[in-house]
C-alpha positions in Angstrom: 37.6 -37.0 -1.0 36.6 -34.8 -4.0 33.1 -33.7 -4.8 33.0 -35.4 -8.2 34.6 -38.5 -6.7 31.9 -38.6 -3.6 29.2 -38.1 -5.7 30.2 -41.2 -8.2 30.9 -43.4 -5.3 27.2 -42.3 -4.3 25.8 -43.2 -7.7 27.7 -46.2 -7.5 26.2 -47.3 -4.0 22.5 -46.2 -4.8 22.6 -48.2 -8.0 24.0 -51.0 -6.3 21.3 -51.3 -3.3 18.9 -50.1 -5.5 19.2 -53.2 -7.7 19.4 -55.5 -4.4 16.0 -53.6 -3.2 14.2 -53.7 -6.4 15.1 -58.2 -6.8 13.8 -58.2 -3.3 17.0 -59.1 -2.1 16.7 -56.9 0.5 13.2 -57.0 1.6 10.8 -53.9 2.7 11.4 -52.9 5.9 14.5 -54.0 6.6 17.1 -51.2 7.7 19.8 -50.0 5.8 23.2 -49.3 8.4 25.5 -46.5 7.3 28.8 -48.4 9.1 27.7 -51.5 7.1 27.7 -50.4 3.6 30.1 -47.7 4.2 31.9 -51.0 5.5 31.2 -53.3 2.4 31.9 -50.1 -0.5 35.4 -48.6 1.3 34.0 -45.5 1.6 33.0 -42.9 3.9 29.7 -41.9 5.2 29.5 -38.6 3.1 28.5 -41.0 -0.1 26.3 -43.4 1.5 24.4 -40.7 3.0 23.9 -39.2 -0.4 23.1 -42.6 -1.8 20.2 -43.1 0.9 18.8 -39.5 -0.8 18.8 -40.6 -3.7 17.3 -43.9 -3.0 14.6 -41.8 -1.8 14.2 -39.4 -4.2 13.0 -42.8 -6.1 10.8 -44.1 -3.3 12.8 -47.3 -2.8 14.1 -45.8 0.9 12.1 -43.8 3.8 14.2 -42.0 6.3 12.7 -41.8 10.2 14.2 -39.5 12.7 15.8 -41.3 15.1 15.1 -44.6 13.3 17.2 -44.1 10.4 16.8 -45.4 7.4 14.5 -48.7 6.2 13.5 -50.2 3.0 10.1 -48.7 2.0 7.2 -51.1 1.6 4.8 -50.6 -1.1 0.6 -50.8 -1.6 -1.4 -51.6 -4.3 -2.8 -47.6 -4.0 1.2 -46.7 -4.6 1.1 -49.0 -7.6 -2.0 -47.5 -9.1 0.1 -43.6 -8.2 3.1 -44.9 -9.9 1.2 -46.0 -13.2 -0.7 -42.6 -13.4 2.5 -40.6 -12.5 3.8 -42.6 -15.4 1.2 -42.5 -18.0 0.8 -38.5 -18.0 4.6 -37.9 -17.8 5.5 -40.4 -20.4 3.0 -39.0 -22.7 4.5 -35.6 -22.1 7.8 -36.4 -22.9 6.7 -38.6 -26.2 4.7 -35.7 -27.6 8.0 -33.6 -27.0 10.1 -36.1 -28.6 8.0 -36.4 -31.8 9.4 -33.6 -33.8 12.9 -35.2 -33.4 12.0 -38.5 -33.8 13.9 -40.7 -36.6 14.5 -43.5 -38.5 17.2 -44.8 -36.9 16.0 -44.2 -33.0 12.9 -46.1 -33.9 15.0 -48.7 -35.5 16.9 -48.7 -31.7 12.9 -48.9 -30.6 12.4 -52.1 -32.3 15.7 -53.9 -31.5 15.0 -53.3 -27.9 11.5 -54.8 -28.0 13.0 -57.7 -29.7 15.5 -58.2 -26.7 12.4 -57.9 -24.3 10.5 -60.2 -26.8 12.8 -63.1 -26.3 14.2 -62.2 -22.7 15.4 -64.7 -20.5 14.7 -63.9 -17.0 12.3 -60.6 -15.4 16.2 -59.1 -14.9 16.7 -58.5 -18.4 12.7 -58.3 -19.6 13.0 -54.9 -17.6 16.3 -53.7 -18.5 15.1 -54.1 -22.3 11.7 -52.7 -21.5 13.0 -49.3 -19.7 15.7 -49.6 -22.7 12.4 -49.3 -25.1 10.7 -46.6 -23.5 14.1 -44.6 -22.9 14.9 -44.6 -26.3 11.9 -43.4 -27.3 11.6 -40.7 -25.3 14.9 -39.5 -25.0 14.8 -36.9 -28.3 12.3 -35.0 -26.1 14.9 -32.7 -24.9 13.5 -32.4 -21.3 16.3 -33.6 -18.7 14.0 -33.2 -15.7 11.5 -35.0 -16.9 12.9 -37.7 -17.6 15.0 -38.2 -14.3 11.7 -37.6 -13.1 10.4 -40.8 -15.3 13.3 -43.0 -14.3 12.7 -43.0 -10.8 8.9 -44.0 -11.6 10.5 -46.8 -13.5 12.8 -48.0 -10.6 9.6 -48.2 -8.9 7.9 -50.0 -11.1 10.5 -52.3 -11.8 10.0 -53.3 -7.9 6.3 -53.8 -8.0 6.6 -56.0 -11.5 9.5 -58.0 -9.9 7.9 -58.4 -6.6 4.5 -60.3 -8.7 6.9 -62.1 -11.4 9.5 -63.6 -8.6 8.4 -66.7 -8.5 6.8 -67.4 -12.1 8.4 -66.1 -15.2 7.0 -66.1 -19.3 8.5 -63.5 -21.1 5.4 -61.2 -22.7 4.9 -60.8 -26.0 5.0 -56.5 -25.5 1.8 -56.0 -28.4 1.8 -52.6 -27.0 5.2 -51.6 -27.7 4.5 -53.1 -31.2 1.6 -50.6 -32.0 3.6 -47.4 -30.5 6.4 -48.4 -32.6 3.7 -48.2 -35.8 2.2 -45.2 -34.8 5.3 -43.6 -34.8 6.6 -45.0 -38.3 3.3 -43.7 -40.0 3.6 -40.5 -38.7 0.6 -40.9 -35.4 2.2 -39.4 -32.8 -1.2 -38.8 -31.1 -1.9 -42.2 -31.3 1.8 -43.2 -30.3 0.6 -41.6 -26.8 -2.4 -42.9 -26.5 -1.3 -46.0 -26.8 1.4 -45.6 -24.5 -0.5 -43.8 -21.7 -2.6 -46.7 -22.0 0.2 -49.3 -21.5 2.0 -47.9 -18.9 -1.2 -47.5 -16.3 -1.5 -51.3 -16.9 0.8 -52.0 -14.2 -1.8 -49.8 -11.5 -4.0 -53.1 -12.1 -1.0 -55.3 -11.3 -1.7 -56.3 -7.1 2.2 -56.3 -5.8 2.2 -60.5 -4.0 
């Protein structure tokens, strides 16, 4: 098996359980077997083994020596280092992106929050959310950064899942709305203020 073709089998896997993990679908603590998914996927154990890294490279995974390899649990102090993690990198990357910011990406900004305005299910509330908050950060530039922001919101996809499971009202995102018309008026200070300020919301969300 190629490189190129073991690594996209591996993104392929890790996206897969990392879905199942972050639905609770597979719940914390439970472990993950290398023979079964290598099993279920057709593939050997060089991708799954890089799947589990990069499962923990977003915190979803913990690896124990001679225990392999379980679901990580999660606490509300986690929650709260996930927000702050959030807030100050997204901030970072917004005041990046500013000076490349245009009409039509914040035109992308809005249709997104519309989609997570009248979203069905948590499922595709968060997949139109992180589609917001991607898009407007994005022009920033910084690749690292924002790999480094995904995996924070992988893990805050889990913790807003875990409380919205069993009841779900789509929210009317006003903070997303006031970003959006910071940015349009030329406040990019404001812009992340505003978003720092949203995103450590979820450090005052208790996981259930």
């Amino acid at each position: 098996m190629t490189t190129a073709k073991s690594d996209t089998i591996a993104a392929q896997i890790s996206k897969t359980l990392a879905s199942r993990i972050i639905a609770g679908e597979i719940e914390a603590g439970s472990r993950l077997r290398q023979d079964h998914i290598a099993a279920e996927f057709g593939a050997s154990h060089v991708p799954v083994r890089e799947a589990f890294r990069r499962l923990e490279a977003q915190g979803l995974v913990v690896s124990e020596p001679r225990k392999g390899v379980r679901v990580a649990g999660f606490s509300l102090e986690e929650v709260r280092e996930v927000a702050e993690m959030r807030a100050a990198l997204e901030g970072l990357a917004l005041r990046n992106a500013l000076p490349h910011m245009t009409k039509s990406i914040l035109d992308q900004a809005e249709e997104a929050n519309r989609a997570s305005d009248h979203a069905r299910d948590v499922q595709s509330w968060e997949e139109a959310n992180r589609r917001f908050h991607r898009i407007i950060l994005t022009p920033c530039g910084m690749p690292r950064l924002l790999k480094a922001i995904d995996d924070l919101h992988t893990a805050s996809a889990r913790f807003l899942f875990s409380g919205w499971r069993a009841e779900w009202e789509a929210p009317t995102d006003r903070d997303h709305r006031a970003i959006l018309d910071a940015l349009r008026t030329g406040q990019g200070e404001m812009a992340a203020s505003v978003l720092a300020r949203h995103v450590q919301t979820i450090g005052q969300k208790r996981p259930k």
